[in-house]
C-alpha positions as a printed Julia matrix, in Angstrom:
304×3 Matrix{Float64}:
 -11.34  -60.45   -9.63
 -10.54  -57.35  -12.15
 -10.25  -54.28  -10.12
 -12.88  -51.52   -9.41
 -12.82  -47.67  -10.03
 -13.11  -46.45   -6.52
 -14.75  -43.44   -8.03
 -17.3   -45.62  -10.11
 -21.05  -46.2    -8.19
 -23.45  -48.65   -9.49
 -27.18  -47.92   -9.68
 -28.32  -48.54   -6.09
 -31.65  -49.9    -5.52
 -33.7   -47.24   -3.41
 -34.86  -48.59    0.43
 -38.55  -49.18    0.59
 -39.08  -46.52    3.92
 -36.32  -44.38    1.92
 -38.77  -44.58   -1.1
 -42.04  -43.64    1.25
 -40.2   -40.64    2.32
 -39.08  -39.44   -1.14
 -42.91  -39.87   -1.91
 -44.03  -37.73    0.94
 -41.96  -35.15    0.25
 -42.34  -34.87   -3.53
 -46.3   -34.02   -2.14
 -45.19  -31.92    0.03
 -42.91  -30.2    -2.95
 -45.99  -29.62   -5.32
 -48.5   -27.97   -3.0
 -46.1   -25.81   -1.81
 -45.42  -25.48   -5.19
 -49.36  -24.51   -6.08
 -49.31  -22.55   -2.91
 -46.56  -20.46   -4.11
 -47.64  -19.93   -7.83
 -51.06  -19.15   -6.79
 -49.86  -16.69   -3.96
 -47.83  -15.15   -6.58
 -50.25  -14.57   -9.03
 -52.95  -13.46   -6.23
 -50.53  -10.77   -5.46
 -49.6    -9.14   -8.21
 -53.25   -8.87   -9.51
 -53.8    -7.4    -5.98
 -50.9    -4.31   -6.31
 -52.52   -4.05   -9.58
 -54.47   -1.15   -9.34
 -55.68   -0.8   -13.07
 -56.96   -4.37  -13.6
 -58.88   -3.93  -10.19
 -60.3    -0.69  -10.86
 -61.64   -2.01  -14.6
 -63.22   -4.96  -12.74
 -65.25   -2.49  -10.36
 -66.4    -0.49  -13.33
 -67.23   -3.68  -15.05
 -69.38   -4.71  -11.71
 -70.64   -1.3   -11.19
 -73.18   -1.59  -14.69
 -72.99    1.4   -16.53
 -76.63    0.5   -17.64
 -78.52    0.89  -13.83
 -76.4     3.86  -13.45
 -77.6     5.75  -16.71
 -81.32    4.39  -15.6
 -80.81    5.96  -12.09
 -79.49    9.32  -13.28
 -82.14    9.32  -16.19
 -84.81    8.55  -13.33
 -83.38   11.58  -11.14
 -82.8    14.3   -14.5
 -86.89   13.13  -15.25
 -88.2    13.78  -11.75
 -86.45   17.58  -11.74
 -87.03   18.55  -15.44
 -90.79   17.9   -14.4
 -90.71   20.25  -12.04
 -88.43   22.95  -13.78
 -90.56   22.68  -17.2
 -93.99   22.58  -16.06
 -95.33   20.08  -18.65
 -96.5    16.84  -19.32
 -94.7    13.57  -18.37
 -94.3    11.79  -21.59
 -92.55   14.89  -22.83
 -90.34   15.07  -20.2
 -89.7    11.3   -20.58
 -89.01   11.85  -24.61
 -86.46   14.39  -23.81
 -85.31   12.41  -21.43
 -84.57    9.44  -23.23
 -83.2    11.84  -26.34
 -80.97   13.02  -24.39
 -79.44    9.54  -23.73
 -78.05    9.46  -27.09
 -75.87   12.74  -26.74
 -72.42   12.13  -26.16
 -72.53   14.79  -23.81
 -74.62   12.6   -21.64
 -72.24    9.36  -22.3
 -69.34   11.6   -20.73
 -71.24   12.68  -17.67
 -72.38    9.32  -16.58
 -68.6     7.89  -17.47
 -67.02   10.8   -15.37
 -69.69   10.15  -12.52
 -68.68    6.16  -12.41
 -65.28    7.05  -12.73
 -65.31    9.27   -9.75
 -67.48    7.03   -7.7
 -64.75    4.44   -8.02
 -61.49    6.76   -7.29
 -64.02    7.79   -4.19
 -63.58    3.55   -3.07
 -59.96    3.21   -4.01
 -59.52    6.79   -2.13
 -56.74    6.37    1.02
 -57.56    6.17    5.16
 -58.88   10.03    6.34
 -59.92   11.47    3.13
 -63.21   12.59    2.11
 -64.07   11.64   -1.23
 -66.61   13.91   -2.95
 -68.55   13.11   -6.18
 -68.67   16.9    -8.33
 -72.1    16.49   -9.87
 -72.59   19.93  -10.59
 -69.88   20.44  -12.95
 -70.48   17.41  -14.51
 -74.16   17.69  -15.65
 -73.39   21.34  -16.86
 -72.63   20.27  -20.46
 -75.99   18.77  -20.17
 -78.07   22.37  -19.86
 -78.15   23.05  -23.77
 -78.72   19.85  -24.5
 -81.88   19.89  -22.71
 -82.64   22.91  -23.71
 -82.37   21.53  -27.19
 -84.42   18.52  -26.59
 -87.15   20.82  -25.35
 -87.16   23.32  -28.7
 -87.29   20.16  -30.61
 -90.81   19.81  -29.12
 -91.82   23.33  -29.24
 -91.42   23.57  -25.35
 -90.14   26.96  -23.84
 -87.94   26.2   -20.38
 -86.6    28.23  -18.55
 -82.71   28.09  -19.21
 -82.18   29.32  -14.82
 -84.65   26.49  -13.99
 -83.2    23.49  -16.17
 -79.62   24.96  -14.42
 -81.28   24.71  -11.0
 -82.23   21.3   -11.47
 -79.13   20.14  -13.06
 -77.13   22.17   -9.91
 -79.39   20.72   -7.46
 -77.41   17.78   -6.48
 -74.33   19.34   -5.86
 -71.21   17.8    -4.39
 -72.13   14.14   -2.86
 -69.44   13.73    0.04
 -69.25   10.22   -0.12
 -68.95    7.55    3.12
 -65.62    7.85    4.51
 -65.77    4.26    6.03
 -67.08    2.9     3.21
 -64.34    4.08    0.91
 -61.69    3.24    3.65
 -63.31   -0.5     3.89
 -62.34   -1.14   -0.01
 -58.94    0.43    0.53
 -57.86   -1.62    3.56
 -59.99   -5.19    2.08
 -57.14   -4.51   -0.3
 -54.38   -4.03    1.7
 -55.0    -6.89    3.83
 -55.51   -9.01    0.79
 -51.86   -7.48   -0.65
 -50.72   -8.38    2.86
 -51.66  -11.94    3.54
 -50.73  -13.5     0.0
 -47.18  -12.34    0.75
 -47.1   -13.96    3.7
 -48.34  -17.22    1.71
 -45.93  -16.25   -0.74
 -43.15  -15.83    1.89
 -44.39  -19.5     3.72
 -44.84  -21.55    0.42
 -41.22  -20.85   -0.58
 -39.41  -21.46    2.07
 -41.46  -25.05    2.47
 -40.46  -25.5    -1.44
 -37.3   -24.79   -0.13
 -37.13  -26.99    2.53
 -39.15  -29.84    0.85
 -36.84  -29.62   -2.49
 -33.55  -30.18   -0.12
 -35.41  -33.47    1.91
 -36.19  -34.95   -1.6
 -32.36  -34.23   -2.79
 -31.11  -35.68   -0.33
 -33.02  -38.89   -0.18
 -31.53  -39.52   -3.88
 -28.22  -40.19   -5.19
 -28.12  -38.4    -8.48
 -29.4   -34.87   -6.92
 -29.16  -32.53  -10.04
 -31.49  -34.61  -11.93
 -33.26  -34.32   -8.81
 -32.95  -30.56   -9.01
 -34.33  -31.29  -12.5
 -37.19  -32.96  -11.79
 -38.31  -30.52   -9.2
 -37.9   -27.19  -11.27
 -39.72  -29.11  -14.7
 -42.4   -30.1   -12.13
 -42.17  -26.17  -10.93
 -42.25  -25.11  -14.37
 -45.31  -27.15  -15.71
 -47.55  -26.28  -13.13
 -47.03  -22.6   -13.52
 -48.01  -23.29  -17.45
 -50.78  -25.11  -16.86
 -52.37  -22.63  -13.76
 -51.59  -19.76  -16.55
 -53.69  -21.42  -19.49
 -56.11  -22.51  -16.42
 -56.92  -18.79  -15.6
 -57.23  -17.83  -19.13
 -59.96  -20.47  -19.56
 -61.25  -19.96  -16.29
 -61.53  -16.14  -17.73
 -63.21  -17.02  -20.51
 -65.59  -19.86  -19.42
 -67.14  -17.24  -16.54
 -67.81  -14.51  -19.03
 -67.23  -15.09  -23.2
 -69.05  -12.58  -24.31
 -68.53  -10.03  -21.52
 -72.19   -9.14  -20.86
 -73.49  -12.26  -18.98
 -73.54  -10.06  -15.5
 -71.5    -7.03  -13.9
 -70.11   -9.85  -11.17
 -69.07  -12.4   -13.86
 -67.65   -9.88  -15.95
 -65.82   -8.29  -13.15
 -64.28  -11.82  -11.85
 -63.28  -12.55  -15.95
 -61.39   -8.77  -15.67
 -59.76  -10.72  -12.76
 -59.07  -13.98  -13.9
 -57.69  -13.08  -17.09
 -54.82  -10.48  -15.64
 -51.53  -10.82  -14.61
 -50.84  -14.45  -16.47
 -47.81  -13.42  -17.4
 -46.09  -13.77  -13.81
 -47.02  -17.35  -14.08
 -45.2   -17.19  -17.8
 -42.33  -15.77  -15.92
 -41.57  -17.93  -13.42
 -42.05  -21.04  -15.74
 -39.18  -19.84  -17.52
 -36.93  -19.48  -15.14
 -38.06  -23.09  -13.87
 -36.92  -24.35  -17.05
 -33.5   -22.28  -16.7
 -32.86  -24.32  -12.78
 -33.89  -27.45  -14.73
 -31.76  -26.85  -17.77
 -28.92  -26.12  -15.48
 -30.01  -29.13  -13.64
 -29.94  -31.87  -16.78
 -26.61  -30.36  -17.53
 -24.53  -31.13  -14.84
 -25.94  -34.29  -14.3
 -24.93  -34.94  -18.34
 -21.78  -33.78  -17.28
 -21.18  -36.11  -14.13
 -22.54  -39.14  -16.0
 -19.46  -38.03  -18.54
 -16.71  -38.02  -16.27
 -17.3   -41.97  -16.0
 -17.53  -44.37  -19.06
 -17.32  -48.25  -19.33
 -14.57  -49.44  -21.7
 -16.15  -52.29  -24.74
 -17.01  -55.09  -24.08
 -14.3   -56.81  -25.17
 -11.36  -55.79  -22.6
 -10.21  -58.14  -20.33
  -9.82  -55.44  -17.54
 -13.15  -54.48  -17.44
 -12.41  -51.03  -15.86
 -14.13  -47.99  -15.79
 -11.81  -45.07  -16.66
 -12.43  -41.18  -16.9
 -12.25  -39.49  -20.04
């Protein structure tokens, strides 16, 4: 019998229950694998305080809230001007187009959502007044356009009539700690998905002989689902709202849906670097060990 390289190990055939188990905990491996990626992503849009912010403005439609305010400026320049409605409605509606009136409804929105995003304790407070004051001689305007005489002190009482709106503390604290919570529990899913990726990686090692193309396999796996739950949320994004102006809800969850991919991007790279690291030392132990031609008498394996 020629001899054997005590260092050489044939292909061994994998034990049927031995198999089942590598099975169960390759399953295991990829949904704590989506657990993980998803918990990742879910967190970083939710410390994201830009991308959350656009999606409330995108939900909050700009279009009810000019309607509102145009309802409310049409029901006090009535009173302060003394004539008819449909005047009061044409100036109204001319004023619309000022960009005066673009920048007070923009800075009104903009404060109602720093008001929701405001911290525990503090009293959020919407300034109206100073933000319809670029409106006075603009309405004032609208009015001479018509040949109407206002009174300048009325118009300003009207516009100055709402004030400061102090707006509801627990309401504002509600969005602020919905938030926090959120931020709070995907780290703990974070936290629990990779230690079971952890844990379930080293079970399916170990239940294999050649573990760094184990260690491959897992990280390519690891690195394929983050691409394809990255070009999922971008279509995802896209599918819910194309054109942006289906509804203020869909467009807010697109906003949503269509941040942050890049994390994903990230950590599919550095899959790829664990299973390039992987493939190589596996290359490199299959070197260590070559057959000699066919030809030898010997047979033996020897190391180069």
């Amino acid at each position: 019998m020629p001899p054997q390289n005590p260092h050489f190990t044939k292909r061994s055939r994998v034990h049927p229950a031995r198999s089942g188990s590598l099975s169960v905990a390759m399953w295991a491996f990829g949904l704590a694998t989506s657990l993980f990626l998803i918990g990742m992503w879910g967190r970083t849009v939710a410390v994201d305080t830009a991308t959350i912010e656009e999606s409330t403005r995108v939900i909050i439609d700009a279009d009810v809230a000019k309607e509102r305010i145009n309802t409310w400026l049409e029901d006090g320049l009535t009173v302060a001007s003394a004539t008819d409605s449909e005047t009061v409605h044409a100036v109204a509606e001319g004023i619309q187009d000022s960009p005066e009136y673009t920048a007070a409804v923009d800075a009104i929105i903009g404060q109602f959502i720093e008001g929701l995003f405001a911290s525990d304790g503090s009293d959020p407070v919407l300034d109206i007044d100073q933000t319809v004051a670029p409106l006075v001689p603009v309405v004032i305007s609208e009015f001479a356009e018509r040949d109407v005489a206002v009174d300048t002190d009325r118009i300003e009482g009207v516009l100055d009539a709402a004030g400061t709106i102090e707006l509801d503390t627990g309401e504002a604290a509600t969005v602020a700690a919905v938030i926090h919570d959120a931020r709070v529990l995907l780290t703990q899913v974070v936290f629990v998905a990779l230690i079971a990726m952890v844990l379930t990686g080293a079970i399916a090692m170990s239940l294999v002989d050649k573990r760094f193309l184990m260690l491959r396999t897992l990280a390519t796996r690891v690195g394929l689902a983050a691409v394809s739950y990255a070009l999922i949320l971008r279509i995802a994004s896209w599918a819910l709202d194309p054109a942006r102006g289906r509804s203020p809800i869909a467009g807010g969850g697109s906003v949503l849906l269509g941040s942050n991919g890049q994390v994903l991007l990230l950590l599919a790279g550095a899959a790829s670097v664990v299973a390039g690291f992987g493939g190589w030392v596996a290359w490199k132990r299959k070197r260590l060990f070559v057959p000699i031609e066919e030809g030898d008498d010997t047979r033996e394996l020897v190391a180069v």
